[in-house]
PyMOL Python script that loads the backbone (N, CA, C, O; Angstrom):
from pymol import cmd

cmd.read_pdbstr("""\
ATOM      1  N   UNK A   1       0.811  -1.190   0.000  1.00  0.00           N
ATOM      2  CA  UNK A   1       0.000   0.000   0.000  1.00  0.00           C
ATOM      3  C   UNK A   1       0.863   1.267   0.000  1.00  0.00           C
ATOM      4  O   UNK A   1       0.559   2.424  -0.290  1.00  0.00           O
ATOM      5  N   UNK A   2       1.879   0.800   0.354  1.00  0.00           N
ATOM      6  CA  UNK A   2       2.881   2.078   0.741  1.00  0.00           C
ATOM      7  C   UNK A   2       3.407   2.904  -1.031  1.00  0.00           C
ATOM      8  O   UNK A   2       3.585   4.117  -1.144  1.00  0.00           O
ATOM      9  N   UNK A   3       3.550   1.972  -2.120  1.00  0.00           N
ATOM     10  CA  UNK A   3       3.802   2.410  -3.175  1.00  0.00           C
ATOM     11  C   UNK A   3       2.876   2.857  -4.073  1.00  0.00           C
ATOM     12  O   UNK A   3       3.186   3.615  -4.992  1.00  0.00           O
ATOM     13  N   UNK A   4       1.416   2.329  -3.835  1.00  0.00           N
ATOM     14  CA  UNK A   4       0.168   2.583  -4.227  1.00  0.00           C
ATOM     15  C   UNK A   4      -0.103   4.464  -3.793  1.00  0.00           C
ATOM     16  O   UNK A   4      -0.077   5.463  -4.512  1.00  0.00           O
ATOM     17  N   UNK A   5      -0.308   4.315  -2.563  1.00  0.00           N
ATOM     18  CA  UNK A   5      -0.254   5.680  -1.438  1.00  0.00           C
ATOM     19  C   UNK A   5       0.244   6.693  -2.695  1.00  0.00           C
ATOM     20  O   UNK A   5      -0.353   7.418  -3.490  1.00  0.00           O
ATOM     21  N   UNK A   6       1.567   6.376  -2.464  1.00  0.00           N
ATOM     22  CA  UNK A   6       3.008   7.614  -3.285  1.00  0.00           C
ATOM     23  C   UNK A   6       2.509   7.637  -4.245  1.00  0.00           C
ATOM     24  O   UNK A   6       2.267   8.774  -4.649  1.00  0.00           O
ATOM     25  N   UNK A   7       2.178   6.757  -4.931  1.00  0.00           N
ATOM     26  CA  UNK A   7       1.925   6.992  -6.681  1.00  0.00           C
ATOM     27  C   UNK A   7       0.813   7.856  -6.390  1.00  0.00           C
ATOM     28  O   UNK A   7       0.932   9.017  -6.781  1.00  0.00           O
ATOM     29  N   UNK A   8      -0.466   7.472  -5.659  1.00  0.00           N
ATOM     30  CA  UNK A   8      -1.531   8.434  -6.338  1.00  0.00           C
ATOM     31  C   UNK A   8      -0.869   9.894  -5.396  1.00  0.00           C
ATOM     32  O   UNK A   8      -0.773  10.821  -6.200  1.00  0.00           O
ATOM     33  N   UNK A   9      -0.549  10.201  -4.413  1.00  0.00           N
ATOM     34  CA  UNK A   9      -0.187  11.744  -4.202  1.00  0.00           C
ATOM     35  C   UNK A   9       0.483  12.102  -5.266  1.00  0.00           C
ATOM     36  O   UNK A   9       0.119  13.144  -5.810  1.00  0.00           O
ATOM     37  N   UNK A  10       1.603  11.365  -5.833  1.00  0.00           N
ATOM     38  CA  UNK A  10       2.213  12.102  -7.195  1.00  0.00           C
ATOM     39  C   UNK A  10       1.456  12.470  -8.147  1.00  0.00           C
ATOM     40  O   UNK A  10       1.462  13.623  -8.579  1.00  0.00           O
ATOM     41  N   UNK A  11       0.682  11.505  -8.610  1.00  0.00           N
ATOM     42  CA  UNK A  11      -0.375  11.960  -9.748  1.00  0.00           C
ATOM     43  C   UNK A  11      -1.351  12.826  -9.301  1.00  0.00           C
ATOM     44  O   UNK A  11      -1.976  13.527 -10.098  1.00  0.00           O
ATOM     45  N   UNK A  12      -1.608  12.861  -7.756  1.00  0.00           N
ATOM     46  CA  UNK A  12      -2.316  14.071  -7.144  1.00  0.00           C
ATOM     47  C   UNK A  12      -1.708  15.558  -7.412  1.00  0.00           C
ATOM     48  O   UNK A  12      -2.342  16.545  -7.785  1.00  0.00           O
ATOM     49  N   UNK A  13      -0.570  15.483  -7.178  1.00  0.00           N
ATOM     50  CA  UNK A  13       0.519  17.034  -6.964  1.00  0.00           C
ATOM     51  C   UNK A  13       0.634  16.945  -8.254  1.00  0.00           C
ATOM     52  O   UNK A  13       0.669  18.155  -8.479  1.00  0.00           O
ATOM     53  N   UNK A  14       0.725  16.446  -9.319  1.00  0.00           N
ATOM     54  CA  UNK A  14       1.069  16.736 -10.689  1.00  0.00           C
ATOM     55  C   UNK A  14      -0.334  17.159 -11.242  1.00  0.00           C
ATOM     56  O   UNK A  14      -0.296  18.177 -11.932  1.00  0.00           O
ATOM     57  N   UNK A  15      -1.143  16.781 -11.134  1.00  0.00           N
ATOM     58  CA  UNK A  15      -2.802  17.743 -11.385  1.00  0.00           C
ATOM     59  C   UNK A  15      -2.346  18.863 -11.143  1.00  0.00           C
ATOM     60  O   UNK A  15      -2.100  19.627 -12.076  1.00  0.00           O
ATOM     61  N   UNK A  16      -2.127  19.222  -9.850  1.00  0.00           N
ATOM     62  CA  UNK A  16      -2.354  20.077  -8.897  1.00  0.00           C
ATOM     63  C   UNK A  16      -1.277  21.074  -9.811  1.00  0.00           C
ATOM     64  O   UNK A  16      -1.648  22.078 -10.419  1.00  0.00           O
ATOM     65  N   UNK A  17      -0.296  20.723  -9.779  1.00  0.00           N
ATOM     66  CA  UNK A  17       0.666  21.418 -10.615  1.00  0.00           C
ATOM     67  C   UNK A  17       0.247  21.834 -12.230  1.00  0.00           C
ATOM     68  O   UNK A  17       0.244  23.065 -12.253  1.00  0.00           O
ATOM     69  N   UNK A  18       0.040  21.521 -13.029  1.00  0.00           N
ATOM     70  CA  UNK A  18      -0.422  21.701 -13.939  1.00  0.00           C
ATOM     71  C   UNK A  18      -1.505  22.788 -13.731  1.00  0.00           C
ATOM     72  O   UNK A  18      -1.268  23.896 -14.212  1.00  0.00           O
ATOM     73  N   UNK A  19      -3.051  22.528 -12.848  1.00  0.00           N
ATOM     74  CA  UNK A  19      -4.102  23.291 -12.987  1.00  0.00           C
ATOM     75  C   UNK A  19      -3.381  24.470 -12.715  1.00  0.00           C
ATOM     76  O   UNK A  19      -3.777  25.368 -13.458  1.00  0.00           O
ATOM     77  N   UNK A  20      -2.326  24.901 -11.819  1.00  0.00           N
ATOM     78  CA  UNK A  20      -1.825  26.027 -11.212  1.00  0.00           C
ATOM     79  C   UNK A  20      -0.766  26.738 -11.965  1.00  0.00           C
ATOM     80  O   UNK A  20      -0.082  27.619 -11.443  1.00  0.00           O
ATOM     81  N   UNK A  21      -0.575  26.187 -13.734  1.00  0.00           N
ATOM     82  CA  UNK A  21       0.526  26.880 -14.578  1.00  0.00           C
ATOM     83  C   UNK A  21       1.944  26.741 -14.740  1.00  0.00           C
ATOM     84  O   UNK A  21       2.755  27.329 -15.455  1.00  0.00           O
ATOM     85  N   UNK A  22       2.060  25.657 -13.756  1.00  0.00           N
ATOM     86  CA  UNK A  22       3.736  25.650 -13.089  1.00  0.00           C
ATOM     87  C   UNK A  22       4.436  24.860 -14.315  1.00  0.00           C
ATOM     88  O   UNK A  22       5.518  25.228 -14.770  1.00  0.00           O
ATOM     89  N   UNK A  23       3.584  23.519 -14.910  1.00  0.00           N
ATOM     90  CA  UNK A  23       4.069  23.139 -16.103  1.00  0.00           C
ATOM     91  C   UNK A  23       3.163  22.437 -16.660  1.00  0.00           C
ATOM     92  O   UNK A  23       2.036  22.214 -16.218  1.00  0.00           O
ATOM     93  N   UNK A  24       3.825  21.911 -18.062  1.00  0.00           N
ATOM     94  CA  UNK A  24       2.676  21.142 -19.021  1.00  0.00           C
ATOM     95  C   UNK A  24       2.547  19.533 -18.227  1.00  0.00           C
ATOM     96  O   UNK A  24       2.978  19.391 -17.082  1.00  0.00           O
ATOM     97  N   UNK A  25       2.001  18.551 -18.874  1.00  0.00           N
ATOM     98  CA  UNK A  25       1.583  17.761 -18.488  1.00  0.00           C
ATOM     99  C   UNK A  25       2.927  16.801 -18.963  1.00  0.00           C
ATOM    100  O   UNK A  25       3.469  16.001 -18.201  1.00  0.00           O
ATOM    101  N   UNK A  26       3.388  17.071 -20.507  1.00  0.00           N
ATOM    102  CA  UNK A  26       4.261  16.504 -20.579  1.00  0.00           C
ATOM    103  C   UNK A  26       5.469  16.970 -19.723  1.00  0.00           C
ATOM    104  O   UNK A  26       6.246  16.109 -19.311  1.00  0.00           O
ATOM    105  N   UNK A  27       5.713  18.510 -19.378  1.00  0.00           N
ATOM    106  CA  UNK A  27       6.466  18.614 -18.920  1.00  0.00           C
ATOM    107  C   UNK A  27       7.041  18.138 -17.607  1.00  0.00           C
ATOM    108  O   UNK A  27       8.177  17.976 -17.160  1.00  0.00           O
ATOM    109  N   UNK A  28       5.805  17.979 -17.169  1.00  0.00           N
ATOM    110  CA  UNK A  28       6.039  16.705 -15.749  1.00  0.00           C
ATOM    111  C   UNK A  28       6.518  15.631 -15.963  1.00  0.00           C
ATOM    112  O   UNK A  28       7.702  15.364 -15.759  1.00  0.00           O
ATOM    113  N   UNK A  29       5.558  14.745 -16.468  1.00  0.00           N
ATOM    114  CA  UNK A  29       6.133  13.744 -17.271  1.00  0.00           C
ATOM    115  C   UNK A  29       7.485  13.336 -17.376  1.00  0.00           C
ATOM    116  O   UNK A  29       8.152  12.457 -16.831  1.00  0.00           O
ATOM    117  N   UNK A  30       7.745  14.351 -18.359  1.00  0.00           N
ATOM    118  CA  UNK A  30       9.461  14.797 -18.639  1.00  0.00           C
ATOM    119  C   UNK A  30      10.532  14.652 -17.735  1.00  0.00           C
ATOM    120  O   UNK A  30      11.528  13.943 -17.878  1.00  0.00           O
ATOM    121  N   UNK A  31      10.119  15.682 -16.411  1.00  0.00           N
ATOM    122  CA  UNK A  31      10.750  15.700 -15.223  1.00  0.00           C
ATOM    123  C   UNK A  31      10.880  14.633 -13.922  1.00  0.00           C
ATOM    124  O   UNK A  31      11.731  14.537 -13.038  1.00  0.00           O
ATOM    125  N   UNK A  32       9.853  14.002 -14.160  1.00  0.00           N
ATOM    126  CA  UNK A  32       9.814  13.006 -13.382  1.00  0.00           C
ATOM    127  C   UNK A  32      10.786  11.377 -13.428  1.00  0.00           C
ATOM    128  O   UNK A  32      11.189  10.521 -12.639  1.00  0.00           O
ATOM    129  N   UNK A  33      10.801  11.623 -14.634  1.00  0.00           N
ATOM    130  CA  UNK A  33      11.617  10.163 -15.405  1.00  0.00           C
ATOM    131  C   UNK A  33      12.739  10.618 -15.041  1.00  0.00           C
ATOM    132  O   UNK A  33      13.433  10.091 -14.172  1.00  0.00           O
ATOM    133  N   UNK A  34      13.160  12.098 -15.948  1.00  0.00           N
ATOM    134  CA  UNK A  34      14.212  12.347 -16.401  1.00  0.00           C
ATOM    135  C   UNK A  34      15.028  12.940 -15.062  1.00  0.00           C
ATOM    136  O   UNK A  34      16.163  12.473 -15.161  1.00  0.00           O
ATOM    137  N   UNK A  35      14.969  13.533 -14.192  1.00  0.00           N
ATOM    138  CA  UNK A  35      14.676  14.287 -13.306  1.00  0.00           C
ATOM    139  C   UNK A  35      14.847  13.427 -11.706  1.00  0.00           C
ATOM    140  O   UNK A  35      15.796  13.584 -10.938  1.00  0.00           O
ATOM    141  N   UNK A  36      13.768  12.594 -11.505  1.00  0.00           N
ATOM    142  CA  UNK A  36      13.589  11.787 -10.331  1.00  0.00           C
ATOM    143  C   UNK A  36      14.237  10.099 -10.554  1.00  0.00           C
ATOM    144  O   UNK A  36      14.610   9.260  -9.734  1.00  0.00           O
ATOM    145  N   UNK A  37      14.158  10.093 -12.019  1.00  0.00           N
ATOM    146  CA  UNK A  37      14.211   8.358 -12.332  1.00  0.00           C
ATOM    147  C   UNK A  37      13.615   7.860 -12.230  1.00  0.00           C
ATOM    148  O   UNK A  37      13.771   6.645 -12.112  1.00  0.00           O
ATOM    149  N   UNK A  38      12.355   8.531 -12.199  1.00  0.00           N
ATOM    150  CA  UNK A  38      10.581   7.348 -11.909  1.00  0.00           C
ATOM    151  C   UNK A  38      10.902   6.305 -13.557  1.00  0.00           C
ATOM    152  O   UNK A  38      11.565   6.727 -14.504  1.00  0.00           O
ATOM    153  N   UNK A  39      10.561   5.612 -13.523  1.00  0.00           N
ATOM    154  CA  UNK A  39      10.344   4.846 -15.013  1.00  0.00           C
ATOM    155  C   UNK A  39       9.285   5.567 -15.681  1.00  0.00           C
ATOM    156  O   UNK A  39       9.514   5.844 -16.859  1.00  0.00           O
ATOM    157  N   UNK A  40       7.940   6.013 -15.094  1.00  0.00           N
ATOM    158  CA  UNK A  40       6.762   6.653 -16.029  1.00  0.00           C
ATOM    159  C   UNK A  40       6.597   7.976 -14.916  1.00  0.00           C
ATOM    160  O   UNK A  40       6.736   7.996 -13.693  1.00  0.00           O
ATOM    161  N   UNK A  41       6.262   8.995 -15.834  1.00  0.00           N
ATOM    162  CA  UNK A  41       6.015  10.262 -15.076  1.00  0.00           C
ATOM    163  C   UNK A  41       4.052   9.964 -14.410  1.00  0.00           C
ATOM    164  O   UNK A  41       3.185   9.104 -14.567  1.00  0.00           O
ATOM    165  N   UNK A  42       4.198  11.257 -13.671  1.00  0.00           N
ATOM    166  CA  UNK A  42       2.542  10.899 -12.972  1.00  0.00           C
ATOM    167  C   UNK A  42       1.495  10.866 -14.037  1.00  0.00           C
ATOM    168  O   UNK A  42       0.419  10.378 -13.691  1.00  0.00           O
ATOM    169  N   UNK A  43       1.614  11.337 -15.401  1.00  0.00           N
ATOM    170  CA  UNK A  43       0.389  11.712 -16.065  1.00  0.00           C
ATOM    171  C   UNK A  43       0.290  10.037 -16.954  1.00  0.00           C
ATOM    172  O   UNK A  43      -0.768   9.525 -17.320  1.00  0.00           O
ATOM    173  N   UNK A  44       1.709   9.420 -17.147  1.00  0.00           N
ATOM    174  CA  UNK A  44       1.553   7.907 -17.963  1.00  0.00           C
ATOM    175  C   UNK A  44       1.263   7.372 -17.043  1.00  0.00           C
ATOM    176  O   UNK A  44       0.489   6.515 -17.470  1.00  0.00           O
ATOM    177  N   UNK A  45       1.358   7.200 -15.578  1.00  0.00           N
ATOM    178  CA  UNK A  45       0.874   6.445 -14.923  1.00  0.00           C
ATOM    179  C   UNK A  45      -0.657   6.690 -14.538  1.00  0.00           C
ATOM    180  O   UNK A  45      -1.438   5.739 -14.498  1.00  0.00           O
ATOM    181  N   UNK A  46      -0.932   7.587 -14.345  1.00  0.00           N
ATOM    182  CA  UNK A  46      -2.462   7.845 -14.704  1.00  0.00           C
ATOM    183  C   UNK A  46      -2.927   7.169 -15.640  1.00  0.00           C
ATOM    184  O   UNK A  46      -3.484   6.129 -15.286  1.00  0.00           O
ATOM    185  N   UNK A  47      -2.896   7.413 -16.857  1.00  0.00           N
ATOM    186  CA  UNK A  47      -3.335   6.542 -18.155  1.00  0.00           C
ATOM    187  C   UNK A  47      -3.180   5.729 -17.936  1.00  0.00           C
ATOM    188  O   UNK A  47      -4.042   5.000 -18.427  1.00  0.00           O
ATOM    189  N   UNK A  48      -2.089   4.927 -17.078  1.00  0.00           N
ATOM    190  CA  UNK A  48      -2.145   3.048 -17.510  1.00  0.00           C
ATOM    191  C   UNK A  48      -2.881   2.768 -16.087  1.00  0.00           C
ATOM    192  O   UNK A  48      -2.952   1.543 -15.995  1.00  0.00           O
ATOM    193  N   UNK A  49      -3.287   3.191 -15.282  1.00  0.00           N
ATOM    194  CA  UNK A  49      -3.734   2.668 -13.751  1.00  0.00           C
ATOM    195  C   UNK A  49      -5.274   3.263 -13.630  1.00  0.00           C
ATOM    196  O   UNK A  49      -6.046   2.993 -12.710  1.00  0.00           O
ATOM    197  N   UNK A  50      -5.595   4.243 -14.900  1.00  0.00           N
ATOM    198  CA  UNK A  50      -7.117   4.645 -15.159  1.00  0.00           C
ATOM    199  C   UNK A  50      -7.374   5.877 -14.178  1.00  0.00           C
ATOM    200  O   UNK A  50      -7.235   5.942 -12.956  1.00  0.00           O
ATOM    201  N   UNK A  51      -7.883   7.039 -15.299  1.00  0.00           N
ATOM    202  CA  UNK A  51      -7.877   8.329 -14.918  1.00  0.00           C
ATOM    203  C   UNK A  51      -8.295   8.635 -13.050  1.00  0.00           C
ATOM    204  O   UNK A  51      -7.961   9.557 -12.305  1.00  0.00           O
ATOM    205  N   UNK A  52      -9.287   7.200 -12.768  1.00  0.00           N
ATOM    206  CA  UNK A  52     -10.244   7.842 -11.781  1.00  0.00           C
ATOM    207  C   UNK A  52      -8.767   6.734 -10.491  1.00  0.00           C
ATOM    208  O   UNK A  52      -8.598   6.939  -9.289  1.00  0.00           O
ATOM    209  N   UNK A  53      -8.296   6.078 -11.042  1.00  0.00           N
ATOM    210  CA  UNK A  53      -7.778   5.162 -10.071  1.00  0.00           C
ATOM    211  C   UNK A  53      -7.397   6.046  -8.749  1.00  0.00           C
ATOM    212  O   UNK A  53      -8.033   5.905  -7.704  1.00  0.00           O
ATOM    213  N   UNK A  54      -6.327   6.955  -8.870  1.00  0.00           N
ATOM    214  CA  UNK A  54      -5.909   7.778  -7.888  1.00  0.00           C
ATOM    215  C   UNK A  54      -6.483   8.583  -7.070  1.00  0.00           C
ATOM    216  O   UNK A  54      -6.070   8.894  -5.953  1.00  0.00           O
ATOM    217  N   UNK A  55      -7.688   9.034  -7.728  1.00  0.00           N
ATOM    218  CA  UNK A  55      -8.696   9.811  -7.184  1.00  0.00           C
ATOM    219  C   UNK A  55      -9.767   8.971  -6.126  1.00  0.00           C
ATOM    220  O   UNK A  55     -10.514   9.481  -5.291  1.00  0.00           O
ATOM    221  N   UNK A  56      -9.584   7.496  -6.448  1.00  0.00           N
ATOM    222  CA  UNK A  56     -10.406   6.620  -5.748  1.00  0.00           C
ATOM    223  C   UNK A  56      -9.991   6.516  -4.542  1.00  0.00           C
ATOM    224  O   UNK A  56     -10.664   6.683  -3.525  1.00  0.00           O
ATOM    225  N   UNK A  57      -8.319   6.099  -4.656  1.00  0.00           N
ATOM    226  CA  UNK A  57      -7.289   5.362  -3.760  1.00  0.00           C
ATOM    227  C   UNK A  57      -7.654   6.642  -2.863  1.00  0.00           C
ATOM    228  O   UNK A  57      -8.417   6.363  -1.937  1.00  0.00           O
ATOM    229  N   UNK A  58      -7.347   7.712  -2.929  1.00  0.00           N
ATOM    230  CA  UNK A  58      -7.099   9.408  -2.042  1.00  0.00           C
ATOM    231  C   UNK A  58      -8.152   9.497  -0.779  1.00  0.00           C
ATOM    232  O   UNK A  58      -7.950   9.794   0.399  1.00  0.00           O
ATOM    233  N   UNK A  59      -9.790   8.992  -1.732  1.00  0.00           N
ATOM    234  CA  UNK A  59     -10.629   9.589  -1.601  1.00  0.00           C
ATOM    235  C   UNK A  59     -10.344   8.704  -0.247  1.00  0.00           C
ATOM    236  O   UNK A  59      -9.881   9.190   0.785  1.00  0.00           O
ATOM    237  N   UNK A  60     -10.711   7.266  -0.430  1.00  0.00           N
ATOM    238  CA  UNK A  60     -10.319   6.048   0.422  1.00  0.00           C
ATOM    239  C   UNK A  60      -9.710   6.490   1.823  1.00  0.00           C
ATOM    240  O   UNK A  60     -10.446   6.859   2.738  1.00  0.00           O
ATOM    241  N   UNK A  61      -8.428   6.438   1.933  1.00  0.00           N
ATOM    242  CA  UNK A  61      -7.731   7.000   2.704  1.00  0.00           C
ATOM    243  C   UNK A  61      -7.932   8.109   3.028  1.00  0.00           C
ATOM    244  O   UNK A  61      -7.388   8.305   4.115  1.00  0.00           O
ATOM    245  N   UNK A  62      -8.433   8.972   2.665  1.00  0.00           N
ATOM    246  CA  UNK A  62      -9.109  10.394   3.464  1.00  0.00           C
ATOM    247  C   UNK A  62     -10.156  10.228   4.113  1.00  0.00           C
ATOM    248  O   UNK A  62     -10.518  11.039   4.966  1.00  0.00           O
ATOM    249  N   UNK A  63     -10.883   9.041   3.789  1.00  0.00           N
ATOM    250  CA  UNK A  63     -12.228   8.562   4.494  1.00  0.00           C
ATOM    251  C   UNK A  63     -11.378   7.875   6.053  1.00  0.00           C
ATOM    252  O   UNK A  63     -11.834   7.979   7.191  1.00  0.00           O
ATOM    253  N   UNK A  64     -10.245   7.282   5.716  1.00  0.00           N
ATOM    254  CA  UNK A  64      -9.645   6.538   6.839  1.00  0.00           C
ATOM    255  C   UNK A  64      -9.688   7.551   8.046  1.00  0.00           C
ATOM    256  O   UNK A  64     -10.367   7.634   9.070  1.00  0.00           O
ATOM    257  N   UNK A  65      -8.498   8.409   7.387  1.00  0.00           N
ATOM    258  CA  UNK A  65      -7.526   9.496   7.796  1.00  0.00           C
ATOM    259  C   UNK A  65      -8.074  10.759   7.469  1.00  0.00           C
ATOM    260  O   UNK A  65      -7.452  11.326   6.571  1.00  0.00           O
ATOM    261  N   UNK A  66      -9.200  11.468   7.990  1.00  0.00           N
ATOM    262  CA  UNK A  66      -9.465  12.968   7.720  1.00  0.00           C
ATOM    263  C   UNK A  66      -8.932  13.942   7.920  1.00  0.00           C
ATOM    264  O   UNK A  66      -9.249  15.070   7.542  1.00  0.00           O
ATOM    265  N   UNK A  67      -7.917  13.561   8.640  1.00  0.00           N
ATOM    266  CA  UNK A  67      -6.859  14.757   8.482  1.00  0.00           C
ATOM    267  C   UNK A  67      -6.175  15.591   7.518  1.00  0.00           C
ATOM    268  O   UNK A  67      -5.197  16.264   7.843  1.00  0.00           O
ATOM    269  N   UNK A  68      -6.590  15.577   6.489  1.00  0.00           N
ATOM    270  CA  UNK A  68      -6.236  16.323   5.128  1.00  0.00           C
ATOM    271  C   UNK A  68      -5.334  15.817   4.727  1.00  0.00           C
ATOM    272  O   UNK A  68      -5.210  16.274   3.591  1.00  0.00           O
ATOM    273  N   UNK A  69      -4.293  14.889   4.969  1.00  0.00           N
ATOM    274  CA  UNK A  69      -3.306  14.457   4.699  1.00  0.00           C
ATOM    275  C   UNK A  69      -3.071  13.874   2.952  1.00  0.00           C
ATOM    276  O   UNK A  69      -2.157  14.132   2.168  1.00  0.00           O
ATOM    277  N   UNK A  70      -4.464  12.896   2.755  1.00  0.00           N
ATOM    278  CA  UNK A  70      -5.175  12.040   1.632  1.00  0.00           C
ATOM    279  C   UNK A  70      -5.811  12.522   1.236  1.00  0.00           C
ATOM    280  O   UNK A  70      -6.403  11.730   0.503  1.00  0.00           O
ATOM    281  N   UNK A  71      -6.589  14.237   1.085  1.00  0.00           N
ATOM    282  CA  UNK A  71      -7.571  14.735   0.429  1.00  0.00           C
ATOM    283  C   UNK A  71      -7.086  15.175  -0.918  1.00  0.00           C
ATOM    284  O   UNK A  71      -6.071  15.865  -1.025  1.00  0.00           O
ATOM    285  N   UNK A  72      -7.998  14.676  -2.239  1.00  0.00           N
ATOM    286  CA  UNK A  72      -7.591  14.406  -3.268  1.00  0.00           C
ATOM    287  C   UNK A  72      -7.629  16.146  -3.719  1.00  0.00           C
ATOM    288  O   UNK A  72      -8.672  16.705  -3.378  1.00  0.00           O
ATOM    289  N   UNK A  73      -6.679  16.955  -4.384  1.00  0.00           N
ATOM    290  CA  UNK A  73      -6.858  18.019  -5.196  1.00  0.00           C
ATOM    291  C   UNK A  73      -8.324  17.743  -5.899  1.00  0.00           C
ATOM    292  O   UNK A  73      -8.915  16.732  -6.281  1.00  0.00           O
ATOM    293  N   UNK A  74      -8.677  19.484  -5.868  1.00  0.00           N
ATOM    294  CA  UNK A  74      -9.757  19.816  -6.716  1.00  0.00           C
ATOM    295  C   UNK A  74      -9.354  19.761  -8.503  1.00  0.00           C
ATOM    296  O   UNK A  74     -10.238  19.652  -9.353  1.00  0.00           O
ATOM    297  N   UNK A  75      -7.823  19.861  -8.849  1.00  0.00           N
ATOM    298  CA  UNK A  75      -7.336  19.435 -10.094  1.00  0.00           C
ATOM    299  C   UNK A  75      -8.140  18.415 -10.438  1.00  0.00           C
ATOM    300  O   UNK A  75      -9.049  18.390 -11.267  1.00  0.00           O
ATOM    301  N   UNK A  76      -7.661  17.443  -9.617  1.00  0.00           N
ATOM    302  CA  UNK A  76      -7.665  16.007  -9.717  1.00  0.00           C
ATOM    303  C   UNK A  76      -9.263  15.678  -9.631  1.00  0.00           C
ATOM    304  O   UNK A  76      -9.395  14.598 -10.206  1.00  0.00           O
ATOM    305  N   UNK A  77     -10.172  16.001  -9.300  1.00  0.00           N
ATOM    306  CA  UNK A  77     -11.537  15.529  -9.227  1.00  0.00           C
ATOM    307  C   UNK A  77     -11.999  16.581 -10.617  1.00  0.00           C
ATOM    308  O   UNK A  77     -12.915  16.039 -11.235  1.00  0.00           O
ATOM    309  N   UNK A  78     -11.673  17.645 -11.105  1.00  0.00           N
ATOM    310  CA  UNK A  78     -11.840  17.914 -12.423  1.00  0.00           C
ATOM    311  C   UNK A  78     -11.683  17.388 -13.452  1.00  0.00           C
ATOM    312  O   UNK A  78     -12.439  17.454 -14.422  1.00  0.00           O
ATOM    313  N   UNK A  79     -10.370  16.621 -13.337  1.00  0.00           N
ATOM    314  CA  UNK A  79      -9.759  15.772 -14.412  1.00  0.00           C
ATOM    315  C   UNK A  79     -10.646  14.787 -14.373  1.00  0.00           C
ATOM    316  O   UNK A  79     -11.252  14.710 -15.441  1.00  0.00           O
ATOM    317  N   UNK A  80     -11.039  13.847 -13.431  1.00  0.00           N
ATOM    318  CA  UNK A  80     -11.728  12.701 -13.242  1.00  0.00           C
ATOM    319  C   UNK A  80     -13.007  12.840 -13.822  1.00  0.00           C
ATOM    320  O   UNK A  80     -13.423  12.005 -14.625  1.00  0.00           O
ATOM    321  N   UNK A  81     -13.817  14.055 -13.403  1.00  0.00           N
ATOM    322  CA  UNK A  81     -15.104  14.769 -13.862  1.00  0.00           C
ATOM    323  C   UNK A  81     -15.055  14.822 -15.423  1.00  0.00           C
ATOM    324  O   UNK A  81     -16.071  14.443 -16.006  1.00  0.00           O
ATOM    325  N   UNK A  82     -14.066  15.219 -16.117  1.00  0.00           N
ATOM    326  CA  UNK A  82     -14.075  15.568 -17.200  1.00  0.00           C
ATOM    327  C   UNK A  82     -13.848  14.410 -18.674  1.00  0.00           C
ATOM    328  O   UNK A  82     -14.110  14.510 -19.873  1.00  0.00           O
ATOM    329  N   UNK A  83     -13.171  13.233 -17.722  1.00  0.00           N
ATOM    330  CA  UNK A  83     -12.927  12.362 -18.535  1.00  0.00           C
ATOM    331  C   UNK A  83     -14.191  11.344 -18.117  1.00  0.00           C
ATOM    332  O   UNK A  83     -14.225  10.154 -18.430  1.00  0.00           O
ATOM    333  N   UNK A  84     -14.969  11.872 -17.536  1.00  0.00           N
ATOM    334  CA  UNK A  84     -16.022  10.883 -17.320  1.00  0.00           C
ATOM    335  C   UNK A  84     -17.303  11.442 -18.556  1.00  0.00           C
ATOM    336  O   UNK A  84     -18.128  10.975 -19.340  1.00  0.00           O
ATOM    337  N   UNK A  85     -17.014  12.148 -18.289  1.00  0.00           N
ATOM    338  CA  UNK A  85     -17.950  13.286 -19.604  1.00  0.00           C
ATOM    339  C   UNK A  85     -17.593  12.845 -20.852  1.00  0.00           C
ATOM    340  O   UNK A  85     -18.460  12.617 -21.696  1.00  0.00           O
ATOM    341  N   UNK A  86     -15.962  12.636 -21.164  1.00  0.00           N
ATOM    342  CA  UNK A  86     -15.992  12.612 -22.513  1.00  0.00           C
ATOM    343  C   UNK A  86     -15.844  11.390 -23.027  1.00  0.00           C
ATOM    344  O   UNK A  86     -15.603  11.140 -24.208  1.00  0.00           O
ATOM    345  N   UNK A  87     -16.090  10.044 -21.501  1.00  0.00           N
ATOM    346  CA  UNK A  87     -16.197   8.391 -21.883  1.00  0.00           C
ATOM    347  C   UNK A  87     -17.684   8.366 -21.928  1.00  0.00           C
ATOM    348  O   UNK A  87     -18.132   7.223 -22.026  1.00  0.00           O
ATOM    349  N   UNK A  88     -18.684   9.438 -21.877  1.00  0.00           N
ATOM    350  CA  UNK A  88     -20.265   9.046 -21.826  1.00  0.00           C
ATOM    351  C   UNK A  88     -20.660   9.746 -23.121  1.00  0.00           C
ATOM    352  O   UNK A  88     -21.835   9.631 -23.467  1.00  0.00           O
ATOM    353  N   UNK A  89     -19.826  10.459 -23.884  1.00  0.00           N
ATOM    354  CA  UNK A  89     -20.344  10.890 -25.152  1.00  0.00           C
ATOM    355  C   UNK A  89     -20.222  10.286 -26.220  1.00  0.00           C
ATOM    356  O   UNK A  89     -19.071  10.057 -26.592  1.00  0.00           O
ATOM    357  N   UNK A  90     -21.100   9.935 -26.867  1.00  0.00           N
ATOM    358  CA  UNK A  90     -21.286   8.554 -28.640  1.00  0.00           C
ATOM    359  C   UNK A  90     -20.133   9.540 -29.194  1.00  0.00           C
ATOM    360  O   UNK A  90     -19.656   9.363 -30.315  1.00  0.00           O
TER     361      UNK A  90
END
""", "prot")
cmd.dss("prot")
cmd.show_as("cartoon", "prot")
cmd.util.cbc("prot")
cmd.orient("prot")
């Protein structure tokens, strides 16, 4: 659970980063591999673990732990919102 946890705050703070201008999506991406040595930056791991996955895991653990610690960015429940919209349109 402990690597599960990390991954979704990363893909949490990388929303978060992005909605706030700081960089592109690839540019995270970019930085994270290149940068940290992750193998996939937060936004490919999003895509392969499914847009809402992280937002689930957060929500979860904030239900545990209400201490704000696990509360998912408002980025991040936009993103989720938005790709739910555009998997319900023919």
């Amino acid at each position: 659970m402990i690597v599960a946890r990390t991954v979704a705050r990363i893909i949490d703070l990388a929303h978060d980063a992005v909605a706030k201008g700081v960089a592109t999506e690839q540019d995270v991406d970019t930085a994270m591999r290149l940068g940290v040595n992750y193998p996939l930056g937060p936004f490919e791991w999003s895509r392969r673990l499914g847009r809402g996955w992280a937002g689930s895991l957060l929500d979860d653990l904030h239900e545990r732990d209400p201490s704000g610690r696990y509360a998912p960015s408002l980025a991040l429940y936009r993103h989720a919102c938005a790709t739910e919209k555009r998997e319900d349109t023919p």
